[in-house]
N, C-alpha and C positions, 0 to 999 in steps of 0.2 A: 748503546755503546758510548763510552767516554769519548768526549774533542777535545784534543788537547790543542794549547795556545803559547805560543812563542814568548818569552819574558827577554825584555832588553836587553841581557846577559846571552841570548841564543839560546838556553837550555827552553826544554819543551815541558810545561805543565800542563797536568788535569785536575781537577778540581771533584771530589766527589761527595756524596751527600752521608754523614756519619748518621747522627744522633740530632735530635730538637728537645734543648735544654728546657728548663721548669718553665722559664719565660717566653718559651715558646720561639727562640730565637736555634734557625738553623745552623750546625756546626758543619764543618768539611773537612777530608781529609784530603792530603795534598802530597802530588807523585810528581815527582822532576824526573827528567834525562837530561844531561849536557851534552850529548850530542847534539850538535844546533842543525844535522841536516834532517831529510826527509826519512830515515831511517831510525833517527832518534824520537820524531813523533809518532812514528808507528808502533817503535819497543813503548813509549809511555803511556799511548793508550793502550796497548796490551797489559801492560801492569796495573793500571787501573781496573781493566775489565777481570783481568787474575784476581784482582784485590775486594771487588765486589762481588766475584761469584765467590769469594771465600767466607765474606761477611753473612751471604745470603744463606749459605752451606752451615753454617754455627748458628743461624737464627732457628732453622731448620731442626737441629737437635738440641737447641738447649731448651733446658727444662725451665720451669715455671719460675722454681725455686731462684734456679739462678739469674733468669731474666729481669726478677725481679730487684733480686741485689745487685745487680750493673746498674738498674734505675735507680736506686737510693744512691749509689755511692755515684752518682753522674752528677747527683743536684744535693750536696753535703755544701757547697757553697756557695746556692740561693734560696733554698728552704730553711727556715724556723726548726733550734733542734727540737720542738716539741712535736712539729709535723712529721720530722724525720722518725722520731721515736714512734710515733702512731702508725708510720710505714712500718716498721721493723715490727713492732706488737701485731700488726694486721698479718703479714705475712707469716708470722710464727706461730701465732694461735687459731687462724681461722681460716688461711686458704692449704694443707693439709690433703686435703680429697683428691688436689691441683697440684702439687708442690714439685712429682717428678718427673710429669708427663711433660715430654715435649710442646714447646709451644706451636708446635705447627702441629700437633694433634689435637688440640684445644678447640673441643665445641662450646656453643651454644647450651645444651642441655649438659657440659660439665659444672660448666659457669651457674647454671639454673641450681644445679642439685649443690654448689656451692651456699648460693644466696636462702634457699630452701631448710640446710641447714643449722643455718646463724639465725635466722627468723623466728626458730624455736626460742631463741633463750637471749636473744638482745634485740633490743631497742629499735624500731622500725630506720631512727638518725642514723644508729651505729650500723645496722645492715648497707644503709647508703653509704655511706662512707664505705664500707667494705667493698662494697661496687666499683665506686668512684676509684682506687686504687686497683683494683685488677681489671678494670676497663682499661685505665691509665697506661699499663704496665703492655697490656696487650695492641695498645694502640702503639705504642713503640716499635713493638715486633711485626704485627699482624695487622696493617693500617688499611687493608681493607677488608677487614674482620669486622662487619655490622652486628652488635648485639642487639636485642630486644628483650632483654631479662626484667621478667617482671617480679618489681621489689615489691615489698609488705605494703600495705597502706601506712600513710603517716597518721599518726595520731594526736591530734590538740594536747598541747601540754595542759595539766591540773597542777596551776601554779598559783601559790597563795602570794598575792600582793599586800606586806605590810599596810598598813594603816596609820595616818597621822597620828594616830592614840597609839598606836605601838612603838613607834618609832619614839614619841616622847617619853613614853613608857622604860623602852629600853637604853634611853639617853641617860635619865636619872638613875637607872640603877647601874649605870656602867662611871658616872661622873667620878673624877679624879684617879681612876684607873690607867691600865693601860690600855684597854681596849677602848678608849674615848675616842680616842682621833682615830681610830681606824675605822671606826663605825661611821665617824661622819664624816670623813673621807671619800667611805662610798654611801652613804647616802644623799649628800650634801653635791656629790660629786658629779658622774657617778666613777671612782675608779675601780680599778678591781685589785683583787686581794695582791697578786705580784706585782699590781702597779705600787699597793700600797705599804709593804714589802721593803722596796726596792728604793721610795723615796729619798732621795739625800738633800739635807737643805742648801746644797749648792744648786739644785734647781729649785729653788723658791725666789722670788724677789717680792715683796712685799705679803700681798695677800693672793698672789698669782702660781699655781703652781705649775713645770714646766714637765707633764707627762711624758718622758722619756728612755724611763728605765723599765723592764719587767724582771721579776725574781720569777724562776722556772725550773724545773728539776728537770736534769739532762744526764741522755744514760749513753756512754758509747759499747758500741758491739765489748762483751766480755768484759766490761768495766763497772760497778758500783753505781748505782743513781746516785747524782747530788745537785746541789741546788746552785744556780748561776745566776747572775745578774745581765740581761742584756738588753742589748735596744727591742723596743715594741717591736710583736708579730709582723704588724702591718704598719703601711706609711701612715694611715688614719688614729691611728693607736698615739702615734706621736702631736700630740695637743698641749693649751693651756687652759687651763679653769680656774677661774677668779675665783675665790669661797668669800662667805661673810667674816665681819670678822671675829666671831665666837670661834669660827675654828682657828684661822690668825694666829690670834691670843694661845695657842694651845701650843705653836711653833716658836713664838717667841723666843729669842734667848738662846736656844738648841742649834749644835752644830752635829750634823754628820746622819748617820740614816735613823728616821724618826722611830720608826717600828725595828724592833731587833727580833721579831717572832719570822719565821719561816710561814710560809701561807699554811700548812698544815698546821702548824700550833696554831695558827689564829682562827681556822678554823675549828678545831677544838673548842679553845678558850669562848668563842661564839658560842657556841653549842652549850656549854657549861652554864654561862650567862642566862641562856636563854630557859633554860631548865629551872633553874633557881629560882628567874624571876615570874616562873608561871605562864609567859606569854606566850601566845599561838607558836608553833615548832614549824620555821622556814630558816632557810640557806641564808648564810653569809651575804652569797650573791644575789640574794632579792632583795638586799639594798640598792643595788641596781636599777632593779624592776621598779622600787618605789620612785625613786630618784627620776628614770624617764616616764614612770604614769604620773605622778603628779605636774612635771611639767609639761605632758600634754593635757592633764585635766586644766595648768593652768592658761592652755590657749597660746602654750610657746612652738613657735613654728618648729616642725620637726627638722630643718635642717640645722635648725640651734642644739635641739634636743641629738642631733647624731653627732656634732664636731663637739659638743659637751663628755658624749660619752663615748666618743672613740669608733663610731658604727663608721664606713663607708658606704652603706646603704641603706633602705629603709625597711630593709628584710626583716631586719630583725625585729623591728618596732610594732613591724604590721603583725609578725608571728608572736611573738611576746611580749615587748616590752609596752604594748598599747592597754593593755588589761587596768581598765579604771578602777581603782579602789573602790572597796567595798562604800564605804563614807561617803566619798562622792559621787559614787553611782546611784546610791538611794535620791540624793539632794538634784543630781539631774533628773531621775525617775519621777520624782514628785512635779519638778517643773513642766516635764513634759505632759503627766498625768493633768494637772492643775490648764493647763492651755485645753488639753481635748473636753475638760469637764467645762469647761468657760463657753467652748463652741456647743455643746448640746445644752446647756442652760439658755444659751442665745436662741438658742432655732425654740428651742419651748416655747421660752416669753415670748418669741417674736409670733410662734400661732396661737399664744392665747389669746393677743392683744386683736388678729384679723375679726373682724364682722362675724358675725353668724348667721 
């Protein structure tokens, strides 16, 4: 039952518990009476307690579908539109089997034959993520609703890390184009393609550039996808990376956003490149991947290698981006080899030399 508390003015309020925003931060809703006597605190915790068996009554029979679109449109202004668009794609294409069932009908084994579903045909990541959202949605409603849905096993990505021969490779045959600087952008860098996109040289000061913009395709409910310029996803997104100065020199002179391609044409144009000139067939984005495995081959502490490349953790590094190049993996192989052949060459000489 609601307590309600006297406010300076005499009127009597209660305070009652709504929704807990994307940041985790509790919202309230809030019921006065000006009546200042003991009869006005009575009507206003009564109305409060009206006001939450009503709430509790609509939790009760709304469907999947819809509890889930109060969750998106609750957090429309603290979520990234690309997260928001992946709520909206997740809930339209993949939870369906769920969509009209009351949430207070919602088992365990509907949630299962959900995840059981999508396991066919996506991505052991994307089935998580599909979790992670209707868990999410059901912890709003149903917060003492214990899941134990067991997801797919994850599987080690098969991820080809460039090579310092490739990357020089792919350097000269892109020289004087446009795709120069976007290549070594993020290889050099590492940024990513809507960072690279998006750059405008009013965030540049010398050879310094100031990662603060992402280009992004954003689609609102019954609207057209198109492409937007906004601030990075995350706080960590927003950084500065010194480059050498070959890349420098490539900014020179230029005002206004360096790259006029859209991440999809650049992607493309990647692809095309890459074809033409024969070399091994990887992503855009395992410029990335090269850029943090060579400076961990090169012995750069990985808190450099994360504020370089926009990580806030070291997840990712350990999951992927640690993967040592082919080149330098042989050249530690051999060194490691070369020490244990040194220690069994020792112990030999050393029993040929004992008495007999």
């Amino acid at each position: 039952m609601a307590t309600a508390k006297q406010l300076p003015s005499g009127s009597w309020r209660c305070q009652v518990y709504d929704y807990t925003d994307a940041n985790g931060k509790k919202h309230y809703h809030s019921i006065t009476c000006p009546d200042p006597s003991q009869r006005g605190k009575h009507k206003c915790e009564q109305m409060a307690d009206e006001w939450m068996e009503q709430k509790e009554t609509q939790k009760n029979t709304v469907t999947f579908s819809g509890a889930a679109t109060e969750y998106i449109a609750l957090r429309t202004q603290t979520l990234s539109p690309r997260t928001l668009e992946d709520y909206r794609k997740t809930l339209k294409n993949y939870c369906g089997q769920i969509a009209d069932i009351s949430i207070s009908k919602i088992t365990q084994q509907h949630i299962q034959a959900v995840i059981n579903s999508c396991s066919e045909k996506l991505a052991p990541k994307t089935v998580s993520n599909i979790h992670a959202f209707i868990s999410s949605v059901l912890r709003e409603y149903r917060p003492n609703l214990v899941l134990n849905t067991r997801l797919p096993q994850r599987v080690r990505p098969d991820l080809y890390v460039p090579t310092d021969e490739d990357i020089g490779s792919l350097i000269e045959r892109i020289q004087g184009t446009a795709m120069e600087l976007p290549v070594m952008l993020a290889a050099f860098g590492p940024m990513r393609r809507g960072e690279i996109c998006a750059l405008d040289t009013r965030n540049i000061n010398g050879n310094v550039v100031h990662v603060c913009e992402n280009m992004i395709k954003q689609q609102e409910p019954d609207q057209p996808r198109k492409w937007i310029i906004r601030h990075p996803k995350s706080y960590h997104g927003d950084r500065y990376i010194e480059y050498p100065d070959m890349v420098a020199d490539l900014w020179n002179g230029k005002t206004g956003r360096l790259v006029t391609m859209t991440p999809d044409v650049l992607t493309a144009e990647f692809k095309r490149y890459l074809r033409s000139s024969g070399l091994q067939n990887f992503r855009f984005h395992d410029l990335r991947h090269y850029s943090a495995s060579i400076q961990h081959a090169l012995g750069i502490p990985d808190a450099y290698i994360m504020a370089r490349g926009g990580w806030s953790t070291d997840t990712v590094l350990k999951q992927i981006y640690r993967h040592t190049m082919s080149d330098h993996q042989k050249e530690m192989n051999q060194k490691a080899n070369d020490h244990f052949s040194k220690i069994v060459s020792h112990e030999i000489s050393h029993e040929k030399e004992k008495p007999q």
